[in-house]
KETOR-354356 format. One record per residue: residue number from 1; residue in one letter; x, y, z of N, C-alpha, C, O in turn. Coordinates in steps of 0.2 Angstrom, whole numbers, plus 2048, in hexadecimal, padded with zeros to 3 digits. Layout:
// KETOR-354356
BADREN num residuo n.u n.v n.w ca.u ca.v ca.w c.u c.v c.w o.u o.v o.w
BADREN NUM       A   X   Y   Z    X    Y    Z   X   Y   Z   X   Y   Z
...
//
This chain:
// KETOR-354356
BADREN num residuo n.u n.v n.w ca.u ca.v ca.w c.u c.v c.w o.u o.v o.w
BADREN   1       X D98 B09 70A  D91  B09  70D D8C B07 707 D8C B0B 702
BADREN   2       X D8A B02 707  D84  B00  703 D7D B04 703 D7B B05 709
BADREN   3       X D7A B05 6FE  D73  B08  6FD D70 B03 6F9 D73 AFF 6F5
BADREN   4       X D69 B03 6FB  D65  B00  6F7 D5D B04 6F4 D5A B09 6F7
BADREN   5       X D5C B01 6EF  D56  B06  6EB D52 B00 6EC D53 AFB 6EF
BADREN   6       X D4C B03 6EA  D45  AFF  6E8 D45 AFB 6E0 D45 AFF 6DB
BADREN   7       X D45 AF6 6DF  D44  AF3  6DA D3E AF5 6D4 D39 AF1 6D3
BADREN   8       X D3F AF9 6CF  D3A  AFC  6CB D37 AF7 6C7 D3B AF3 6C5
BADREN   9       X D30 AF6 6C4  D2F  AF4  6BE D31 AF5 6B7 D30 AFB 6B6
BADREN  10       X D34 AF1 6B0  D37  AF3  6AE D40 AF4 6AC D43 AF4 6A7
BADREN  11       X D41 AF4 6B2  D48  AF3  6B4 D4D AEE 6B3 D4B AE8 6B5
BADREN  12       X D55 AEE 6B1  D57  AE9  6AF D5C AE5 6B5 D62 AE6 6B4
BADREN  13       X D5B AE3 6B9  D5F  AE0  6BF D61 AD8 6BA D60 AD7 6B4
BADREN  14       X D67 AD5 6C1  D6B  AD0  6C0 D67 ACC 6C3 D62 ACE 6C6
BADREN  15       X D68 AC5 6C5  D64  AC1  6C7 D69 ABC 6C9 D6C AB8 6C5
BADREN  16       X D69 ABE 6D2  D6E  AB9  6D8 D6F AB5 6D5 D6A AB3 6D1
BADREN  17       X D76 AB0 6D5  D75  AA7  6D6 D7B AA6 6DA D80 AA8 6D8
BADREN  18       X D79 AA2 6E0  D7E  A9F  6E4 D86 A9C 6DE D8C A9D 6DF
BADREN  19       X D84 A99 6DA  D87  A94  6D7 D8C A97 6D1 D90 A94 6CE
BADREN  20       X D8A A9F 6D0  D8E  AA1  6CB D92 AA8 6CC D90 AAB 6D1
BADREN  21       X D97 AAA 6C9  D9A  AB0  6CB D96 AB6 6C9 D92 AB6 6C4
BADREN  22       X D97 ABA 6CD  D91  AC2  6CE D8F AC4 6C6 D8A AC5 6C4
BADREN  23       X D97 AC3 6C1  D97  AC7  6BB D94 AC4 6B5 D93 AC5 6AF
BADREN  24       X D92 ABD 6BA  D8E  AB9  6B3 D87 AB7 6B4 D84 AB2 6B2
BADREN  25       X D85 ABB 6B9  D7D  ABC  6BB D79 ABB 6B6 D7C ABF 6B3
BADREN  26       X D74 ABA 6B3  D70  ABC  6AC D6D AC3 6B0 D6C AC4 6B6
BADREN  27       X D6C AC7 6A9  D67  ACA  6AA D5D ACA 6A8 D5A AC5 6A5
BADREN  28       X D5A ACE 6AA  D55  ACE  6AC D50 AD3 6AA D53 AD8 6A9
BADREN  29       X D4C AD3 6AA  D46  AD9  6AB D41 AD8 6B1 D3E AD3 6B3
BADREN  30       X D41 ADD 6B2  D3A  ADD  6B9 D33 ADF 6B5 D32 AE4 6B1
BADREN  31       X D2E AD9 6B6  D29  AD9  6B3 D22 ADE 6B6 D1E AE2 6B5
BADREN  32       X D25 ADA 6BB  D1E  AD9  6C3 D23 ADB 6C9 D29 ADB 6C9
BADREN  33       X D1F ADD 6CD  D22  ADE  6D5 D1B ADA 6D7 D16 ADB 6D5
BADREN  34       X D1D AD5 6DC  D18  AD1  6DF D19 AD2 6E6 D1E ACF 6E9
BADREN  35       X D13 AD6 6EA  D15  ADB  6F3 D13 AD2 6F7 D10 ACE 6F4
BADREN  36       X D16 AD3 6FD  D12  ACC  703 D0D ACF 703 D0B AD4 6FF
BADREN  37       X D0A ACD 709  D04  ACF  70C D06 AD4 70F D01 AD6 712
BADREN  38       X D0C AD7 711  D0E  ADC  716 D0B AE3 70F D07 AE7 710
BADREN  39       X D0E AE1 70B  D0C  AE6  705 D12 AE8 704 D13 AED 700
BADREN  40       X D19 AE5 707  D1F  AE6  705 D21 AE2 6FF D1E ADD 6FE
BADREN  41       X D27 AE4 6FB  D29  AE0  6F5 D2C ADA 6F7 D31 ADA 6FA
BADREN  42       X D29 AD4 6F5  D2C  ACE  6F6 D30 ACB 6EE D36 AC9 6EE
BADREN  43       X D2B ACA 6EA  D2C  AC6  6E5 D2D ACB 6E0 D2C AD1 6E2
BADREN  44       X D30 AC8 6D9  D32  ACC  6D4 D31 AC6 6CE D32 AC0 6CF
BADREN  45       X D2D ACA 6C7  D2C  AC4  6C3 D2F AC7 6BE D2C ACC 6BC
BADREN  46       X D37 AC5 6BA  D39  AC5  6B6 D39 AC1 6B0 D37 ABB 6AF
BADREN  47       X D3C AC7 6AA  D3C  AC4  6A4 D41 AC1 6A3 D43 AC0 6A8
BADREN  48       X D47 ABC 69F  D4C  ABA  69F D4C AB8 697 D47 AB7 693
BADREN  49       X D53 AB7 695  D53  AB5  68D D4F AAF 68C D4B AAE 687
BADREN  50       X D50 AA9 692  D4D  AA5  692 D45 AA3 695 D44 A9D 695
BADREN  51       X D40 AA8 698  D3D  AA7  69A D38 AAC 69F D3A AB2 69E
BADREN  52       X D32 AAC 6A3  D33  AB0  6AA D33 AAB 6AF D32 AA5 6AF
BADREN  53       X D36 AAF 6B4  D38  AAB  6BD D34 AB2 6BF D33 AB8 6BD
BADREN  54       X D34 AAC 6C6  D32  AB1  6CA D37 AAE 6D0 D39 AA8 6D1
BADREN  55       X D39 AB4 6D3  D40  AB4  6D8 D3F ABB 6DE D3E AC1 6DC
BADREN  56       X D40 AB8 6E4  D3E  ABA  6EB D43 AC0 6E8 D48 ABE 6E4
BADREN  57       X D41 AC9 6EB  D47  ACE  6EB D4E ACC 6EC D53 ACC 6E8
BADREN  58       X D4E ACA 6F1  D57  ACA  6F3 D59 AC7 6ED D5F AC8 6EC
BADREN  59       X D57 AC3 6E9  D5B  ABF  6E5 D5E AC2 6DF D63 AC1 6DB
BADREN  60       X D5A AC8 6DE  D5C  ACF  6D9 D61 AD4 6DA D60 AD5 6E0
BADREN  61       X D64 AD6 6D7  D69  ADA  6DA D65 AE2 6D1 D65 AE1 6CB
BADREN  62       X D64 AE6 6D3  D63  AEA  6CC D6B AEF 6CC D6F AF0 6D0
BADREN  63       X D6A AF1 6C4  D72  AF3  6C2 D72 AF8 6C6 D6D AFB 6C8
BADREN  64       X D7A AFC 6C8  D7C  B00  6CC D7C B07 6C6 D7D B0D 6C8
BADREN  65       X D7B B06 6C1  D7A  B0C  6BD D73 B0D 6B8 D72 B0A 6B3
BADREN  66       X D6E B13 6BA  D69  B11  6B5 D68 B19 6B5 D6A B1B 6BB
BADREN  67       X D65 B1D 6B1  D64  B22  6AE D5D B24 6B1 D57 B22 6B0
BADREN  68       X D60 B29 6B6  D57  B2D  6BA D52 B2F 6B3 D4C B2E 6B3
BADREN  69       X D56 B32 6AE  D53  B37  6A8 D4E B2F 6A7 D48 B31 6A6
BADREN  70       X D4E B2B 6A6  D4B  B25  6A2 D41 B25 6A6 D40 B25 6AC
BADREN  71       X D3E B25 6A3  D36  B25  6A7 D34 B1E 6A7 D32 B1C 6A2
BADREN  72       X D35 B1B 6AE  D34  B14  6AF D2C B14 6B3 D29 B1A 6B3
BADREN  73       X D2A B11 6B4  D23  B0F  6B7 D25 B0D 6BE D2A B09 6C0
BADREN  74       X D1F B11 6C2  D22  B10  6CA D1B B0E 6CD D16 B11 6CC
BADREN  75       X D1C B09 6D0  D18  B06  6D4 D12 B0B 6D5 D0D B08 6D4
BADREN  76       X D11 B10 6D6  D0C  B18  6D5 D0A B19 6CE D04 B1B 6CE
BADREN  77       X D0C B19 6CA  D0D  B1B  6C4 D0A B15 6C2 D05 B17 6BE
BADREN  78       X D09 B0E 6C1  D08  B07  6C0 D03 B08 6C3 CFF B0B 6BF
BADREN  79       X D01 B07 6CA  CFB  B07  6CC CF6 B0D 6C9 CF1 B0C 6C7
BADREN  80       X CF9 B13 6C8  CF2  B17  6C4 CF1 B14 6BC CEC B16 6B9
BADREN  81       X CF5 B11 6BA  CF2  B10  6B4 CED B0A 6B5 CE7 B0C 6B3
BADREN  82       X CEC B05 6B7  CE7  B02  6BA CDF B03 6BC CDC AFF 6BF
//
């Protein structure tokens, strides 16, 4: 059974590509979460060795292991600092 999470700021995900195999995905950083107009998460502006992209969610996959102890920035948490 698959689960999926919420995409955090900060976080290190893999970035889809039709063209390559899963384990040679680059990785990434989540800069921005960018919501549609529904106010749901559509877009994602990451960092990359080579640059930033912005790439629709589905095309992210983030890692299957990351440390709850670690204090990331949550969309709540980001809006109050604002």
């Amino acid at each position: 059974m698959r689960t999926s999470r919420e995409v955090l700021p900060r976080e290190i995900v893999l970035i889809a590509a039709d063209n390559i195999k899963m384990e040679d995905w680059p990785l990434s950083l989540v800069e921005e979460l960018i919501p549609g107009l529904d106010g749901r998460l559509r877009f994602v502006r990451l960092r990359t060795a080579s640059g930033i992209l912005l790439r629709p969610v589905q095309r992210i996959s983030p890692l299957e292991i990351y440390d709850e102890s670690v204090t990331v920035a949550t969309r709540t948490s980001a809006k109050a600092d604002h």
